[in-house]
MARKOL-138667 format. One record per residue (C-alpha): residue in three letters; y, z, x. Coordinates in nm, 4 decimals. Layout:
REM residues N
<"ALA"; <Y; Z; X>>
...
END
This chain:
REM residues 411
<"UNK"; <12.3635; 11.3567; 13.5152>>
<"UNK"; <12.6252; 11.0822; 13.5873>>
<"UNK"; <12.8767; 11.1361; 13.8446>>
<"UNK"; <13.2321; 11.0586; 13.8371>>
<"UNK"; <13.2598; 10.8203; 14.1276>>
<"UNK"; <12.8770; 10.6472; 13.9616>>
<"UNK"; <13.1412; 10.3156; 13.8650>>
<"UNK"; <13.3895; 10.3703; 14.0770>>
<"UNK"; <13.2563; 10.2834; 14.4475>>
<"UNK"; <13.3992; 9.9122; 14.5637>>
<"UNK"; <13.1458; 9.6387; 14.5405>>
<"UNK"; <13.2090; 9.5972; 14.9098>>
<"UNK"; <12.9969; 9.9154; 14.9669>>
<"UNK"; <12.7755; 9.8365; 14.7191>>
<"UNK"; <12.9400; 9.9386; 14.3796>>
<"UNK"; <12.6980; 10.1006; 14.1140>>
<"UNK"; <12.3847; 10.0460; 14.3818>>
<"UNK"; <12.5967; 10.2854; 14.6666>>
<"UNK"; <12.3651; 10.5680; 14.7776>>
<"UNK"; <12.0439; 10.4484; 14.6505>>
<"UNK"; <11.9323; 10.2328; 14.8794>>
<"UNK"; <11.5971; 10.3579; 15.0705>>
<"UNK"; <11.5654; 10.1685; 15.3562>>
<"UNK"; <11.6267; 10.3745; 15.6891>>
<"UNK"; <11.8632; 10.2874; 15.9547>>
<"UNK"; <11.7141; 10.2070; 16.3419>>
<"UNK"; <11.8931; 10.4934; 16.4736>>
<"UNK"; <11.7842; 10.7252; 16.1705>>
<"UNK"; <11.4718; 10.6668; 16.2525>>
<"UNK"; <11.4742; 10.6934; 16.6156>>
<"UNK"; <11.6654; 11.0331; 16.5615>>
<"UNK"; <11.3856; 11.1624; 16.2934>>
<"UNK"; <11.0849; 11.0671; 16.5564>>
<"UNK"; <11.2964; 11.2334; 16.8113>>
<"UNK"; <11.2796; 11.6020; 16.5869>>
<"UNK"; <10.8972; 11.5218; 16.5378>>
<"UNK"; <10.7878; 11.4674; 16.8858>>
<"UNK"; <11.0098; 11.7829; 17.0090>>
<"UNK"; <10.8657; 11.9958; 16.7242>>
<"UNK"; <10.4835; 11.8351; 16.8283>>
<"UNK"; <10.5629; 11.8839; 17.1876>>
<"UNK"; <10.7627; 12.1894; 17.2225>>
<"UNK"; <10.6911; 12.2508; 17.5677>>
<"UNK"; <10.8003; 11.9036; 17.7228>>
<"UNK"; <11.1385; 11.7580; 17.7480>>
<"UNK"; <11.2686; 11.4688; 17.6134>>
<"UNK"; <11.3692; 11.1825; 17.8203>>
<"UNK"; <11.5900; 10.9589; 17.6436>>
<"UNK"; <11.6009; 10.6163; 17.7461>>
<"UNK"; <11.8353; 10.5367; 17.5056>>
<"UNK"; <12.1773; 10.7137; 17.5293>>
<"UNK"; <12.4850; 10.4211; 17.4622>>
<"UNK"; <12.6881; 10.5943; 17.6500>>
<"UNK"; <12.8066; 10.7636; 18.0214>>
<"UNK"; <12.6211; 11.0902; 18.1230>>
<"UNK"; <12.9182; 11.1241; 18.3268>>
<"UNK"; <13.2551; 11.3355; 18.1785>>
<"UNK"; <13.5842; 11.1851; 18.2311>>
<"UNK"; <13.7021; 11.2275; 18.6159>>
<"UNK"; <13.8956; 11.5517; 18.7318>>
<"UNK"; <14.1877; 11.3138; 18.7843>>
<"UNK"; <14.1717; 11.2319; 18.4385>>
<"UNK"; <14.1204; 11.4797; 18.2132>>
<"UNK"; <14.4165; 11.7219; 18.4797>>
<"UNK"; <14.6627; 11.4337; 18.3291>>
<"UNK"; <14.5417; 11.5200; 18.0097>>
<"UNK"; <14.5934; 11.9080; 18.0866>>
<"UNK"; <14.9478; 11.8594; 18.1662>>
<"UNK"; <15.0529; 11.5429; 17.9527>>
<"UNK"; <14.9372; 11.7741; 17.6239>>
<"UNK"; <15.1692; 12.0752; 17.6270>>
<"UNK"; <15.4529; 11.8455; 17.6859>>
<"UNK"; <15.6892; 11.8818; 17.4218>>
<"UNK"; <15.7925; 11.4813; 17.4383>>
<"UNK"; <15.4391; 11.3725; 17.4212>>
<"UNK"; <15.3758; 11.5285; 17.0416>>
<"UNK"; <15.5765; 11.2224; 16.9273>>
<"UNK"; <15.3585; 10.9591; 16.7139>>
<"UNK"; <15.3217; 10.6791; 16.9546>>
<"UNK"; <15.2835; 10.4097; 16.6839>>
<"UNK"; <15.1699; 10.0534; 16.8801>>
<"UNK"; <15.1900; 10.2410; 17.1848>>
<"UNK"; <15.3641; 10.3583; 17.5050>>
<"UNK"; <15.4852; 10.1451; 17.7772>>
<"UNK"; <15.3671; 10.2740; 18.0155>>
<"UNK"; <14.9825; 10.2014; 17.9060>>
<"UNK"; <15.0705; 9.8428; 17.8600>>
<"UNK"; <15.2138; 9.8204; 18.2268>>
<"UNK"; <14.8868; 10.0039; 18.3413>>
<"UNK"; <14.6714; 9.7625; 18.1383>>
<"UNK"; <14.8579; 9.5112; 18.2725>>
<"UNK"; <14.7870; 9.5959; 18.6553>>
<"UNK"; <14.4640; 9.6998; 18.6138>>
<"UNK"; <14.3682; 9.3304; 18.4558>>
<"UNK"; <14.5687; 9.1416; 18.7313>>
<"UNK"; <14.3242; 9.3773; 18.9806>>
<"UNK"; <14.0166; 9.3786; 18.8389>>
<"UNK"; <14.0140; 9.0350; 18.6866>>
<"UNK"; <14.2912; 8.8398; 18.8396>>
<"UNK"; <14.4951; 8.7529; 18.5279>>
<"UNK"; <14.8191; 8.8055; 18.6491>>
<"UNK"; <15.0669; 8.6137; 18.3515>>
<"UNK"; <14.9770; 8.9050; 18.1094>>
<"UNK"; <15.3566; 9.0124; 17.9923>>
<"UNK"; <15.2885; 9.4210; 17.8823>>
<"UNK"; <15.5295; 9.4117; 17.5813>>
<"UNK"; <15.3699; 9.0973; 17.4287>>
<"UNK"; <15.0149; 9.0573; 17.5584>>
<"UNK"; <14.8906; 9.3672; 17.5142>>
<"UNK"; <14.8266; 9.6533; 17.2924>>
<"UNK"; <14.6060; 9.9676; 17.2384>>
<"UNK"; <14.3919; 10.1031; 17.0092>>
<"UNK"; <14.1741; 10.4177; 16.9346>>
<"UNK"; <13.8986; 10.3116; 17.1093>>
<"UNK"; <13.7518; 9.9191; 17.0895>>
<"UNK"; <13.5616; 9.9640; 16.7590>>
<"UNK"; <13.8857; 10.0065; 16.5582>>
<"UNK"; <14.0404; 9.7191; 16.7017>>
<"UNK"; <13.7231; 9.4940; 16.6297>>
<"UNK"; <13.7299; 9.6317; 16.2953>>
<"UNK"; <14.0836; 9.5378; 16.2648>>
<"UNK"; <14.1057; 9.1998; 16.3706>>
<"UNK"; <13.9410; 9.0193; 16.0730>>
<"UNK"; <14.1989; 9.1995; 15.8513>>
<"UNK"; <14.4014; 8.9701; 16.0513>>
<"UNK"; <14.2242; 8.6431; 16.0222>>
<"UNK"; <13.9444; 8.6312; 15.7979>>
<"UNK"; <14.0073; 8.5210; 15.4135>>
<"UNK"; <13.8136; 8.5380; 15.1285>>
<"UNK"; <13.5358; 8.2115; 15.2325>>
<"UNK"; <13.5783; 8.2179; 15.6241>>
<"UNK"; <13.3046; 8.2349; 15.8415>>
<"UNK"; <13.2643; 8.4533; 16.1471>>
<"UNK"; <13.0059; 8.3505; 16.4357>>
<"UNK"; <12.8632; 8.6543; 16.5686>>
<"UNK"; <12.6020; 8.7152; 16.8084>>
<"UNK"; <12.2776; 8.9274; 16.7798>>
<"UNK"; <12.1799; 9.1106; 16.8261>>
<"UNK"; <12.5210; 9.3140; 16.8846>>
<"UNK"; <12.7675; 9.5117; 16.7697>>
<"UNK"; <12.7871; 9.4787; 16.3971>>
<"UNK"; <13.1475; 9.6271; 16.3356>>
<"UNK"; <13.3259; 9.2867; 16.3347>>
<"UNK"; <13.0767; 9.1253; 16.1043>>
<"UNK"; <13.0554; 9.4408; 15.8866>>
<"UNK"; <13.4537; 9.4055; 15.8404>>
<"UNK"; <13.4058; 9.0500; 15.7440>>
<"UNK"; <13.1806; 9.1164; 15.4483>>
<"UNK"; <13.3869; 9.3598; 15.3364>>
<"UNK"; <13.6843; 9.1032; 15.3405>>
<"UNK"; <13.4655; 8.8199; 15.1297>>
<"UNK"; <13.3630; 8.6208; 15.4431>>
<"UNK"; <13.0673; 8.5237; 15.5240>>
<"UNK"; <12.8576; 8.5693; 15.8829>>
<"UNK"; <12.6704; 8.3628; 16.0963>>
<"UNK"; <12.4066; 8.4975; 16.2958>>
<"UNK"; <12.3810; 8.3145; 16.6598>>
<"UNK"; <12.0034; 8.4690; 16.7781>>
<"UNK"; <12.0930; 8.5262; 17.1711>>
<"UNK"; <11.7441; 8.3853; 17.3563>>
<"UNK"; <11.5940; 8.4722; 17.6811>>
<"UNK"; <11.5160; 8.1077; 17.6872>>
<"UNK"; <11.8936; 8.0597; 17.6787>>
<"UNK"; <12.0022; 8.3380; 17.8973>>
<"UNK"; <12.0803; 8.5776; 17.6293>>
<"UNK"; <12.3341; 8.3233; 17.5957>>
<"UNK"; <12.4447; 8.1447; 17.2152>>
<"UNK"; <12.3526; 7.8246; 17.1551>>
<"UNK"; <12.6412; 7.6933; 16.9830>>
<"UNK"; <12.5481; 7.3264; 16.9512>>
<"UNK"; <12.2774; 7.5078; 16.6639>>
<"UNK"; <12.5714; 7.6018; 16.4174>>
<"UNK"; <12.5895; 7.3496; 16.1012>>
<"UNK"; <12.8524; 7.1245; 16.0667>>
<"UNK"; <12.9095; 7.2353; 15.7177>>
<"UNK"; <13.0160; 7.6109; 15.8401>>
<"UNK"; <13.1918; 7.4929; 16.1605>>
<"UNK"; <13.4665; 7.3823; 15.9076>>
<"UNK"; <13.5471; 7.7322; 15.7511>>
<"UNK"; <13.4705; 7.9284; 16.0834>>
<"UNK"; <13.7573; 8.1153; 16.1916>>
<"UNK"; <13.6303; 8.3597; 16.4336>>
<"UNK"; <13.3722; 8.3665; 16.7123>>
<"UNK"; <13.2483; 8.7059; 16.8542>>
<"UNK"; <13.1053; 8.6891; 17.1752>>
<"UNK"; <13.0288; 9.0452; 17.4148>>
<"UNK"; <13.0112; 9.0020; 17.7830>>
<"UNK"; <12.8101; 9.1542; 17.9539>>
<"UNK"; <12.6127; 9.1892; 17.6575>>
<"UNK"; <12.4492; 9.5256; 17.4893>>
<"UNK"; <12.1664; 9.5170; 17.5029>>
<"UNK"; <12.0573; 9.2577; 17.7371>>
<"UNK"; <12.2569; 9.3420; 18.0230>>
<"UNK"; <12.3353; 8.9623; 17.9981>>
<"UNK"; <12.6405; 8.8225; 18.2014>>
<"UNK"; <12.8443; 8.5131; 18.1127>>
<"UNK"; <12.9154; 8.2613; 18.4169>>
<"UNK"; <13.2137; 8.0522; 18.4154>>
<"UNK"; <13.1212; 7.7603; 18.2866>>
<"UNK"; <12.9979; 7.9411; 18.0100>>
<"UNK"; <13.3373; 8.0725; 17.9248>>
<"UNK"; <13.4541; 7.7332; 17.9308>>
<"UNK"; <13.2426; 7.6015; 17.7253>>
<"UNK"; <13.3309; 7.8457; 17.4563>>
<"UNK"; <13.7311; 7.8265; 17.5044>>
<"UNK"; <13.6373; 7.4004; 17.4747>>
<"UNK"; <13.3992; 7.4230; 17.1370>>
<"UNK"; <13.6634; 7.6820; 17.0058>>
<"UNK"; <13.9557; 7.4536; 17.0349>>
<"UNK"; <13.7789; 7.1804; 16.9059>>
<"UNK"; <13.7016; 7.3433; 16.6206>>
<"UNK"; <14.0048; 7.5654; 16.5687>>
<"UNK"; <13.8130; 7.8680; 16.5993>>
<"UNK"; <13.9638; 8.1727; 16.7527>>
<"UNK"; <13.7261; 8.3441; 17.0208>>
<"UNK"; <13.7392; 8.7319; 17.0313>>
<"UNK"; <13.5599; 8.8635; 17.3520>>
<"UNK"; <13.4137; 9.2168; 17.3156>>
<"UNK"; <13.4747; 9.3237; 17.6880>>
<"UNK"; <13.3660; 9.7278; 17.6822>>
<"UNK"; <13.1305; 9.6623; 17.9564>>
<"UNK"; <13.3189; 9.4064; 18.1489>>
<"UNK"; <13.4079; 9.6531; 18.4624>>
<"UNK"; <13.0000; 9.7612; 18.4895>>
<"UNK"; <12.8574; 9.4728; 18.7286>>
<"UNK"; <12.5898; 9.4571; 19.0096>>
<"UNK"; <12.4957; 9.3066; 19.3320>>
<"UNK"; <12.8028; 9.0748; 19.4242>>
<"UNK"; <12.8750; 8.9618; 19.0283>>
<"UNK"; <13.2237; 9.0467; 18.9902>>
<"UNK"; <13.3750; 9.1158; 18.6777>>
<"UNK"; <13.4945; 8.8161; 18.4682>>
<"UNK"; <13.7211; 8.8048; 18.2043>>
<"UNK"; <13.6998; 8.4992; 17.9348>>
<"UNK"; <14.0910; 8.4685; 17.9377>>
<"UNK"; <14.0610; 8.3444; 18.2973>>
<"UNK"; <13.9254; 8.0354; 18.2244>>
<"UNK"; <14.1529; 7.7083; 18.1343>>
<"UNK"; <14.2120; 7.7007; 17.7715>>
<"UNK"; <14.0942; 8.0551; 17.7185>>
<"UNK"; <14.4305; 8.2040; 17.6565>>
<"UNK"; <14.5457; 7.9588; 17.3843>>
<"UNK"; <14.2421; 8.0150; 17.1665>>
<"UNK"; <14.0879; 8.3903; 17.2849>>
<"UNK"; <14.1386; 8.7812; 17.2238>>
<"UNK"; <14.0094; 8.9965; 17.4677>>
<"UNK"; <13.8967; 9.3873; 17.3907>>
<"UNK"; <13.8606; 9.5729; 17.6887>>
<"UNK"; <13.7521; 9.9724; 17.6304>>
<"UNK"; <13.8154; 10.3129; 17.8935>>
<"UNK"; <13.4592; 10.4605; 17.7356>>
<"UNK"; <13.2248; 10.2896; 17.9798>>
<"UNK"; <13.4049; 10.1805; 18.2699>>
<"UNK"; <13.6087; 10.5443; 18.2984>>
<"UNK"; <13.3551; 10.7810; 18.1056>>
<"UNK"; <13.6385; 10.8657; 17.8304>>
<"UNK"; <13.3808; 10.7440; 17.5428>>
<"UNK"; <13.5064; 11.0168; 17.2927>>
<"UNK"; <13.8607; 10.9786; 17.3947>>
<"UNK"; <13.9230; 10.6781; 17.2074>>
<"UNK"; <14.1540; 10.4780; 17.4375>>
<"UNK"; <14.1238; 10.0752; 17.4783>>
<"UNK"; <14.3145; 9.7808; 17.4123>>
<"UNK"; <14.3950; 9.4262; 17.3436>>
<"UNK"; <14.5263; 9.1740; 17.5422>>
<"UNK"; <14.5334; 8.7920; 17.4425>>
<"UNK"; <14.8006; 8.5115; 17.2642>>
<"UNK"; <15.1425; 8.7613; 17.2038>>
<"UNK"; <15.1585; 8.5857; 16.8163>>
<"UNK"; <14.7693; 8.6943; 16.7495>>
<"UNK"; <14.8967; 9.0230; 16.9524>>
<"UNK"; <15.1951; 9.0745; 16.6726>>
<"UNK"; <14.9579; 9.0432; 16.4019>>
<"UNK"; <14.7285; 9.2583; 16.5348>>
<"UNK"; <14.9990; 9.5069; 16.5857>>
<"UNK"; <15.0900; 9.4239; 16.2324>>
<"UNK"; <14.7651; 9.5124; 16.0498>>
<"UNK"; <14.7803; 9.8593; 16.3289>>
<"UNK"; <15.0997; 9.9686; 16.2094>>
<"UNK"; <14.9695; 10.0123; 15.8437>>
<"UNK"; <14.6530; 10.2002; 15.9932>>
<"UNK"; <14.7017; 10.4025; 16.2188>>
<"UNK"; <14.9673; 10.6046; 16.3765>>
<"UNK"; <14.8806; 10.5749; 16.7567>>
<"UNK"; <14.6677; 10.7491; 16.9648>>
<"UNK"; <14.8123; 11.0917; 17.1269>>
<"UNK"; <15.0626; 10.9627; 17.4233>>
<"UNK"; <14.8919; 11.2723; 17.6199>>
<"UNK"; <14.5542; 11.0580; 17.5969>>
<"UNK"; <14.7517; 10.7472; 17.6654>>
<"UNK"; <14.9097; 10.8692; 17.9639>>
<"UNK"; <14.6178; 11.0642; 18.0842>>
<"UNK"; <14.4183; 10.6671; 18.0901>>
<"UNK"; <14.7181; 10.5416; 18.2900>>
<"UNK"; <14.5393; 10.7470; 18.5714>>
<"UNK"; <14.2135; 10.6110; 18.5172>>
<"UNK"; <14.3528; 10.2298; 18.5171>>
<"UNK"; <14.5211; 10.3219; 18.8365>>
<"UNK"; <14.2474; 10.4507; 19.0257>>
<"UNK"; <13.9517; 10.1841; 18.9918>>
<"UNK"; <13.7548; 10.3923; 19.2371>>
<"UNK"; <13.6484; 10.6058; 18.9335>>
<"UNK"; <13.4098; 10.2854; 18.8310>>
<"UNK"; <13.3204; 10.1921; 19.1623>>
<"UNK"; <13.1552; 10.4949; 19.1951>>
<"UNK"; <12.9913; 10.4920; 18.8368>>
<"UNK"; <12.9033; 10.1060; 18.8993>>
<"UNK"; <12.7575; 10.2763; 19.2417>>
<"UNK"; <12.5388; 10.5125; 19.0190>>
<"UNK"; <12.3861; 10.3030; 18.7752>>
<"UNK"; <12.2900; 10.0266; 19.0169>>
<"UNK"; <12.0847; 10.2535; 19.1767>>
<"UNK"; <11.9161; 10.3992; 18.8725>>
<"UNK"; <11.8837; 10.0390; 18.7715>>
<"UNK"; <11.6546; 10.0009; 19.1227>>
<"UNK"; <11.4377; 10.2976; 19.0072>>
<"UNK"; <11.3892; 10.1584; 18.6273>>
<"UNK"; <11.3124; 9.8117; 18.6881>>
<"UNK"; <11.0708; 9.9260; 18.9741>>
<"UNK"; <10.9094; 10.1660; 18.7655>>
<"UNK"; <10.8851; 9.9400; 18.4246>>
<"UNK"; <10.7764; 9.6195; 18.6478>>
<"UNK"; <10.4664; 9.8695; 18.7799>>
<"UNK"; <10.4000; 9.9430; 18.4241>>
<"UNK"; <10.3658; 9.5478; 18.3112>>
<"UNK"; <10.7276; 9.4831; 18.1625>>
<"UNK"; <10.8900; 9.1962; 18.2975>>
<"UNK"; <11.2084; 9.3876; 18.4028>>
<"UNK"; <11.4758; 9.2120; 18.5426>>
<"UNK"; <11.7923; 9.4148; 18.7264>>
<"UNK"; <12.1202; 9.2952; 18.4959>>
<"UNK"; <12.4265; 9.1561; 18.6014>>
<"UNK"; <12.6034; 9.4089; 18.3951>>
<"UNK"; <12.6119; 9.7005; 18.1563>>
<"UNK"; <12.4117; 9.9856; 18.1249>>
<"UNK"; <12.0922; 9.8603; 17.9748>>
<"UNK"; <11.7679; 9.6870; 18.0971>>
<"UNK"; <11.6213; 9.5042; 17.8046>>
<"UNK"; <11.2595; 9.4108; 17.7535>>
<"UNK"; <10.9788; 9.2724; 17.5935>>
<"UNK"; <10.7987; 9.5285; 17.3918>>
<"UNK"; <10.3935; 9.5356; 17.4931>>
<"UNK"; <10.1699; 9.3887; 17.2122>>
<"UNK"; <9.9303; 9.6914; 17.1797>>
<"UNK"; <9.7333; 9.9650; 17.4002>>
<"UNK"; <9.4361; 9.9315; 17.5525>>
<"UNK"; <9.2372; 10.1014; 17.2647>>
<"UNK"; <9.3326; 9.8713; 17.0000>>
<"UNK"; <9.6705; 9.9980; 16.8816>>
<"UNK"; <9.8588; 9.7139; 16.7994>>
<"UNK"; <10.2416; 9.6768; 16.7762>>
<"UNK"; <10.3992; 9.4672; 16.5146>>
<"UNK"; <10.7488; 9.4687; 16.6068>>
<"UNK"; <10.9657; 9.6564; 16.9264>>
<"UNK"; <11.0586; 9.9315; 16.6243>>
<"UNK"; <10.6989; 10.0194; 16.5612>>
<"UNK"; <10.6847; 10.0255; 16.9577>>
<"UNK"; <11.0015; 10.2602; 17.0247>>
<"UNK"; <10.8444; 10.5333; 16.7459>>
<"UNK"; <10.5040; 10.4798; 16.9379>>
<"UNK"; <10.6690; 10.6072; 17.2832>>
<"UNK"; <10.8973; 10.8668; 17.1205>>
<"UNK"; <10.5906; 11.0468; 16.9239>>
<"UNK"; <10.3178; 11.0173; 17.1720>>
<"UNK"; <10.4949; 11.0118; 17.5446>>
<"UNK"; <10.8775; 11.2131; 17.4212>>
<"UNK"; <11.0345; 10.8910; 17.5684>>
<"UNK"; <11.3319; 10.7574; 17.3486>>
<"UNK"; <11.4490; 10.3834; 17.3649>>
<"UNK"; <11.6048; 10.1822; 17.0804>>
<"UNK"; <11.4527; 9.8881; 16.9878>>
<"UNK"; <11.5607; 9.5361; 16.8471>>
<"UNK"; <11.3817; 9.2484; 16.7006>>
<"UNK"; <11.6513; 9.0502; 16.6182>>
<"UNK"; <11.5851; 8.7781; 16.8741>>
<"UNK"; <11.2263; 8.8660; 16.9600>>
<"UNK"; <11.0587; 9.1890; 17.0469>>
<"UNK"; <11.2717; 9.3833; 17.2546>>
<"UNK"; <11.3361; 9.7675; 17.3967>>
<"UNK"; <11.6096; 9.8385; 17.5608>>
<"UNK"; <11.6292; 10.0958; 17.8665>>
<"UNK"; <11.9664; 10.2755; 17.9529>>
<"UNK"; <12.0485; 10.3900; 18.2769>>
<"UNK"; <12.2693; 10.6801; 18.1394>>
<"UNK"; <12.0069; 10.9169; 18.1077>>
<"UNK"; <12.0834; 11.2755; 18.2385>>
<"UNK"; <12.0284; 11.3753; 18.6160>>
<"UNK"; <12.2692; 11.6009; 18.8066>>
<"UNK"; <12.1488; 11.4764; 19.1684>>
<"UNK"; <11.9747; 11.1552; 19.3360>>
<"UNK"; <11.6697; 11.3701; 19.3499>>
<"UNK"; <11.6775; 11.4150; 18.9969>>
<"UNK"; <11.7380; 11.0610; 18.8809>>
<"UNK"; <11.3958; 10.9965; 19.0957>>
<"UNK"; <11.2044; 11.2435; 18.9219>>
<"UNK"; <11.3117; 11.1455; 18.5804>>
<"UNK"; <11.2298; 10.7839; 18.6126>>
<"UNK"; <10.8339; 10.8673; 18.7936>>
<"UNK"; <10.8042; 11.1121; 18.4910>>
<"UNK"; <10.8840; 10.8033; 18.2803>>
<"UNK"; <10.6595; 10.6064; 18.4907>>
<"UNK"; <10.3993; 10.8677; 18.4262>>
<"UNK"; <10.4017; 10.9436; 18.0724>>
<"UNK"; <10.3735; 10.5556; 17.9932>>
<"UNK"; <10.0955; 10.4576; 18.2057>>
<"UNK"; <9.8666; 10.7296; 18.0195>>
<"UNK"; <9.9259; 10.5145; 17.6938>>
<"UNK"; <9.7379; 10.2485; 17.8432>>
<"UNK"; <9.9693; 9.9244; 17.7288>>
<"UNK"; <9.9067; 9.5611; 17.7082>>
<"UNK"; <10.1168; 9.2756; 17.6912>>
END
């Protein structure tokens, strides 16, 4: 029988064709192998290697802000674009953390519900019907999937290991060069762990105002670095400012991933039509939440001891996956350790693609990792896996260790 909505749906999501696709999405898949293996293997627990975000909750000092800023009756208020005192916060906390110090609050920089709406948002600002958007992968598809939905096109840039996880930009054609209008870039990267240098970030503010391209630089995991890399942000490099938009997010470096708080910072005009394009979505997120992340921007001590954390889980993994044949490398940044995937096991079992790989380890070892074959054959490890103590972070990682030596791999 024919529904209603049957001729309705936008072509954008697929018009008459919406809901009848049968392909299955990675993470659909990886969560469908998880139920198997558990049901198969009811008496061992999972150890999921692939969690995108903090096993840590938000710090005491945070979420007691939150406590007290929410039964105030001044804070029930829409906030619209925001409060000023999260822009002044912001503000500080990127003159601290990243030395950009000519940042004006009221002009520079504004929030958002998290970083995904405001990548969502931003081609509503630039992209017409025709424009192209540059976009790394593999990535974070929310920028390009907002782009398609607008009538521009994407360009995938593959990022390498030849090329340090790093785009290649002399590669694009010359042909889409001239209708590019945005350039998404995401350093460090998820999921290679990949940091950008800063000659790198010159290179990009350089090719984007040759081009007139504007650069938007996806910086959720910019605060997460390791072993003397400090963080870097693209809008400290010459040029950078006149042609770049930076998104910075409180999920990873301040464990508030379901609290939705980020924000913007870049040119103040780009800024304004950002805020523009806002202002008909969304009506600000709660100034409780707001004012409750002015603590966490003030007190950078909160990462340092989360960047403290994962570096040493990071000297666990890469220990334990370089025993078991991968060719780990510790990252610069993020949360993930990215590999190759093996070719096959021992006893013939051969692997076709890192997917076929990641379902392998979930069903037969209860070890979950997401995979990606975008740019090669590649599994990516998170250090956000749950353990309470130091002890426990050992144990989980030799059980790892364990589990995947029985399967016998080859590379």
């Amino acid at each position: 029988m024919a529904n209603f909505y049957d001729d309705k749906i936008s072509e954008r999501l697929g018009g008459t064709s919406f809901g009848k696709s049968t392909v299955i999405y990675k993470f659909e898949i990886i969560k469908r192998a998880k139920a198997a293996a558990k049901k198969a293997y009811p008496g061992l627990d999972l150890i999921d290697m692939g969690v995108g975000e903090p096993d840590w909750p938000a710090d005491e000092l945070i979420v007691k802000a939150l406590s007290e800023e929410a039964g105030k009756p001044e804070n029930r208020w829409y906030a619209d674009n925001g409060i000023p005192e999260f822009q002044e916060a912001a503000a500080r906390y990127l003159e601290k953390v990243y030395g950009l110090s000519d940042l004006i609050p009221s002009e520079n920089i504004i929030h958002g519900i998290g970083s995904k709406p405001i990548l969502a948002l931003l081609p509503i600002c630039f992209i017409n019907p025709g424009d192209v958007l540059l976009t790394t992968v593999p990535g974070y598809p929310v920028t390009a999937t907002y782009t398609k939905y607008l009538g521009g096109e994407v360009y995938n840039l593959p990022l390498y290991e030849s090329n340090s996880f790093l785009p290649d930009l002399s590669t694009i054609p010359k042909t889409l060069l001239n209708r590019a209008k945005l350039l998404y870039i995401n350093y460090p990267n998820n999921p290679t762990g990949a940091v950008a240098n800063t000659e790198f970030f010159k290179e990009v503010a350089a090719f984007a105002a040759k081009n007139n391209i504007i650069v938007v630089h996806d910086s959720a995991y910019g605060a997460l670095t390791y072993d003397g890399f400090k963080p870097l942000s693209f809008l400290s490099v010459d040029g950078a400012m006149d042609v770049g938009l930076e998104v910075h997010s409180l999920s990873k470096a301040f464990n508030m991933t379901g609290w939705r708080i980020g924000f913007i910072c870049g040119d103040k005009k780009a800024i304004k039509a950002y805020a523009s394009v806002k202002d008909n979505t969304d009506s600000g997120q709660f100034r409780a939440i707001q004012k409750a992340a002015v603590q966490g921007l003030n007190h950078t001590e909160i990462t340092d001891r989360t960047v403290q954390k994962y570096s040493r889980r990071f000297d666990l993994l890469v220990d334990a996956l370089k025993d078991l044949g991968f060719n780990a490398k510790k990252p610069k940044g993020s949360f993930y350790c990215y590999v190759k995937a093996p070719s096959g096991t021992e006893n013939g079992k051969l692997f076709n693609s890192a997917s076929e790989f990641s379902e392998f380890l979930i069903r037969e070892s209860l070890i979950s990792t997401v995979p990606w074959d975008d740019a090669g054959k590649f599994i990516r490890f998170s250090v956000t896996f749950e353990a309470d103590t130091i002890e426990k972070e050992a144990e989980v990682v030799n059980e790892m260790k364990e589990r995947i030596k029985r399967l016998k791999l080859i590379f």
